[in-house]
N, C-alpha and C positions, 0 to 999 in steps of 0.2 A: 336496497341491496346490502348486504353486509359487508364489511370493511374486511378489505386484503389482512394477513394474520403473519410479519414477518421476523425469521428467527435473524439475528445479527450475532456471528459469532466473532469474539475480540470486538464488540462492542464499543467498547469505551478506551480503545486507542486512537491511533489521528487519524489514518482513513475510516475505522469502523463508527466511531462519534459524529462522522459528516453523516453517512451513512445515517444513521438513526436521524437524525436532523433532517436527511429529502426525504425519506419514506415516511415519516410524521405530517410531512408535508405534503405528502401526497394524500395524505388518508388513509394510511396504515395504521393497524394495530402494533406497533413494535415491542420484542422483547428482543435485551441487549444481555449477550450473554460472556462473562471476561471472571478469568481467575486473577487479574490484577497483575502478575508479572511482568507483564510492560504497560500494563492500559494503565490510564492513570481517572479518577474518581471525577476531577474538575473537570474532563471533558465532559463528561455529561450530566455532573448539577445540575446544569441549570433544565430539563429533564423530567429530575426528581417531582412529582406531585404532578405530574401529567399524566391524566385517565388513561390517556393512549401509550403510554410507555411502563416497561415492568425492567427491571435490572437483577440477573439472576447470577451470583456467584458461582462461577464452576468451573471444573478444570475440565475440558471435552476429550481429553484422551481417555477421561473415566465415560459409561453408557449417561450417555445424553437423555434426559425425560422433558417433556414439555406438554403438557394435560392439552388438551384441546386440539384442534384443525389448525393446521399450517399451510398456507398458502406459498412460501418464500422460505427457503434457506440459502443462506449466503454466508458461508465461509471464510471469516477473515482473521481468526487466529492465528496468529502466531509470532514469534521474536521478529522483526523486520528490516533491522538493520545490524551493519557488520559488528559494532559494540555490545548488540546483546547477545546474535547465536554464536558470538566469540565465545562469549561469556555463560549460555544457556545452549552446549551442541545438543545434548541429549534431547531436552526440553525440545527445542525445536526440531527434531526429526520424529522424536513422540508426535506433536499434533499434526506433523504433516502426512504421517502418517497415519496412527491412531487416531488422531483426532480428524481426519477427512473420513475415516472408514466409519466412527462415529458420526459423525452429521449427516453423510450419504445414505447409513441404513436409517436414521430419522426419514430421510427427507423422504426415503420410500417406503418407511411405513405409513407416513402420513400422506402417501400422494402430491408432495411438493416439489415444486420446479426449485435446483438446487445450483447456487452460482462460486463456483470456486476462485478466488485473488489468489492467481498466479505469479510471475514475475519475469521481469525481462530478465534477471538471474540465468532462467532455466538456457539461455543463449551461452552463457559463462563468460569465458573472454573470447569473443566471437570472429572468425574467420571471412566471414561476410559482413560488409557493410550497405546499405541500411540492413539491419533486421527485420526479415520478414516471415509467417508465422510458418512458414514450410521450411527453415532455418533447422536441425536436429540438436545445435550447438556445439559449443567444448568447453566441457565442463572438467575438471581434475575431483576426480573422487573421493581421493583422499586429502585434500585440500584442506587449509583450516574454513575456506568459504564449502566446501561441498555440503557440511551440515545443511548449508539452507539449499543449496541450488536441489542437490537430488532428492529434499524433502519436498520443492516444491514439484521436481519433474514426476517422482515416485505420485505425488498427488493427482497430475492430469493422470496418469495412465490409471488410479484407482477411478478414477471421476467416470472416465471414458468406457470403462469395463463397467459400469455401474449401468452408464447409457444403453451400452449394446448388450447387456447380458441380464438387467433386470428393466431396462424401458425408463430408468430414471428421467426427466427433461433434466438437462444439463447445461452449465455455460461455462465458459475459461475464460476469465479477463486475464490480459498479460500485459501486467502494469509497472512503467517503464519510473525513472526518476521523479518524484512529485512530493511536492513543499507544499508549506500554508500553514496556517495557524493552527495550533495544536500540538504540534512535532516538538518534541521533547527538548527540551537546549542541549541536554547530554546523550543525544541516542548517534551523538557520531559521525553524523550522516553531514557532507558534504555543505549544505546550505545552514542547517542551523549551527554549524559551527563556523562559518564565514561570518554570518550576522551577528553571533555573542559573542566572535571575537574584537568583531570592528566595536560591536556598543562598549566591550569592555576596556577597549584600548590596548588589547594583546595582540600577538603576533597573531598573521591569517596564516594557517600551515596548508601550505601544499604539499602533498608526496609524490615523490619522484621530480620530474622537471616540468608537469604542468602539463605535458603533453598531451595526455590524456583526456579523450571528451565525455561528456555526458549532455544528455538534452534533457530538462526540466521540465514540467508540466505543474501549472498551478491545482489544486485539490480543488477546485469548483467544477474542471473542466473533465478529472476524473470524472467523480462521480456523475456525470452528468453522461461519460460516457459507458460508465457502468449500468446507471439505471436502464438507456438505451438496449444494454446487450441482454439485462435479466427480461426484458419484456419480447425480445427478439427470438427469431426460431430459430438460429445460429448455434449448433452444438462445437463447435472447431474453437481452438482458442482463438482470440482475438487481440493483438495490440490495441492498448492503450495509453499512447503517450502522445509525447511534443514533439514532433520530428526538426525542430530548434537547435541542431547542437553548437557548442560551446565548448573549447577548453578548459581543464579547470584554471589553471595560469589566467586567463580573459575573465573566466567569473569571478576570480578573487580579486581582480581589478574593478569589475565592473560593484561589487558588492564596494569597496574602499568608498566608490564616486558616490553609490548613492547611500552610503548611511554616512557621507561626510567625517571617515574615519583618518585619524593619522595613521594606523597600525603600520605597521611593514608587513613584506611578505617573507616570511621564511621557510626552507625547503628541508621536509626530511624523505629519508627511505621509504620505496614505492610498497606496502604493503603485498603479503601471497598472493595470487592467484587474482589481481585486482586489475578489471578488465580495462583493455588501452580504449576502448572505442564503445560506443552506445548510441543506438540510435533507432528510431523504430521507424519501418513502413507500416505507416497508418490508411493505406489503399483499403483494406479491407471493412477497416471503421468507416470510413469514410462511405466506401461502396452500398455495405450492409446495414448503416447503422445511422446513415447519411450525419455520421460524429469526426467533427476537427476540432481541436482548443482553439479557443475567443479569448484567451486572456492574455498578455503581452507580457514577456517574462517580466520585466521592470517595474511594471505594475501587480505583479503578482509578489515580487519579492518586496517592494513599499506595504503592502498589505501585512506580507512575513514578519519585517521588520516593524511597525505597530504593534503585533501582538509580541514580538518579543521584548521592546522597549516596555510593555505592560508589563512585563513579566517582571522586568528591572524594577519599575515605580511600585510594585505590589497591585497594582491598578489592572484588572481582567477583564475581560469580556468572553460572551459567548460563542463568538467567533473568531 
């Protein structure tokens, strides 16, 4: 039989890197496709010089080309956390827009099943707790977060019309808080700046008074629940997270105890539009997809903190 043929778009950022890594695994042909403004190169070295893997420079807001059959596209471009579409709004409403309408008319010229990373985002600061996928949200438009939220809501609704108006197969992960190796030190995000700040002996900053939850999911349990949904007949989006939640106040504690840090915690102002609560009903995963996470936050964030201690000693690894 010939080997599945899968496109990875943001390839070589921290969830799209795992990504190439289980479909390799699987017995895929993988091409990993990243214009490098967030992705970064060392996720996927080690990669390089594998038959089964191709790494294609491009920006996908421009027409997307790819020679051959395509079995898989899976959409994972774009800025990901609040420090870069702070930093990149334009950027990131271009690919979630342009850049979904690009990979979508791939995926149905070439006849491929097309899987979009959505975001618990599209909830915004959410009025229901747990979040569940029939949730519409509340989102502020004009927000400094809307860059990303209504890039990525504008993208189900492109996805969806794709499904019902050209027969596309289609799938929505809606993927919730999630850490692991990889994740940039500087991308902002909540846990790697807990962890380089404990290694570094800085202050851990909380905003606001900590009140605030979020639930964490390790990056093996994602994609494990992603692969799941790409091979599933499930068109509807789907949560994908750790329904685990946590304060941030308790996680900055909990992160002190185990990287054995002195730091303190110090408190500033709650950023825009930054939601009080997160948490996702994963009934559906569970139901459809027979998918819960196996990995124990503590031990997910010991793994975190190895590869970011690597990062300090210049000492990496591929995972």
């Amino acid at each position: 039989m010939t080997r599945p043929r899968t496109l990875i778009t943001g390839g070589a950022g921290f969830i799209g890197s795992h990504l190439c890594d289980r479909f390799l695994a699987e017995g895929h042909e993988v091409i990993c496709m990243d214009n490098l403004i967030t992705g970064n190169p060392d996720n996927i070295a080690h990669l390089i010089g594998n038959d089964d893997f191709k790494f294609i420079h491009h920006d996908v807001t421009n027409f997307i080309y790819v020679a051959g059959e395509l079995d898989y596209v899976l959409h994972f471009a774009s800025p990901a956390s609040p420090i870069d579409y702070l930093e990149l709004p334009i950027q990131t409403l271009k690919v979630g827009a342009l850049g979904t309408h690009k990979a979508l008319g791939l995926a149905k010229s070439k006849g491929s099943r097309f899987l979009l990373a959505s975001t618990s985002e599209v909830y915004g600061d959410p009025l229901t707790h747990p979040q569940d996928e029939t949730y519409w949200g509340n989102v502020n438009p004009i927000g400094v977060r809307g860059v990303y939220d209504e890039a990525k809501r504008f993208a189900e609704s492109l996805t969806m019309a794709y499904h019902r108006y050209h027969g596309v197969e289609t799938r929505i992960v809606r993927i919730f808080n999630t850490y692991g190796p990889r994740m940039r030190k500087s991308d902002g995000r909540v846990v790697s700046n807990f962890i380089n700040q404990a290694l570094d002996g800085d202050p851990l900053t909380v905003y606001g008074d900590g009140s605030q939850t979020r639930s964490f999911q390790y990056v093996d349990d994602l994609i494990e629940g992603i692969y799941r949904l790409l091979l599933s007949d499930e068109a509807e989006p789907v949560n994908i997270g750790n329904p685990d939640e946590t304060t941030i106040l308790e996680f900055a504690r909990e992160i002190k105890e185990l990287t054995d840090s002195a730091s303190e915690i110090v408190f500033e102002p709650l950023p825009e539009d930054d939601p009080k609560i997160r948490q996702p009903n994963i009934a559906r995963a569970k139901a459809l997809l027979d998918w819960e996470p196996t990995i124990e936050r503590r031990e997910g964030i010991r793994r975190t903190t190895e590869y970011f201690r690597s990062l300090h000693t210049g000492v990496t690894s591929g995972d």
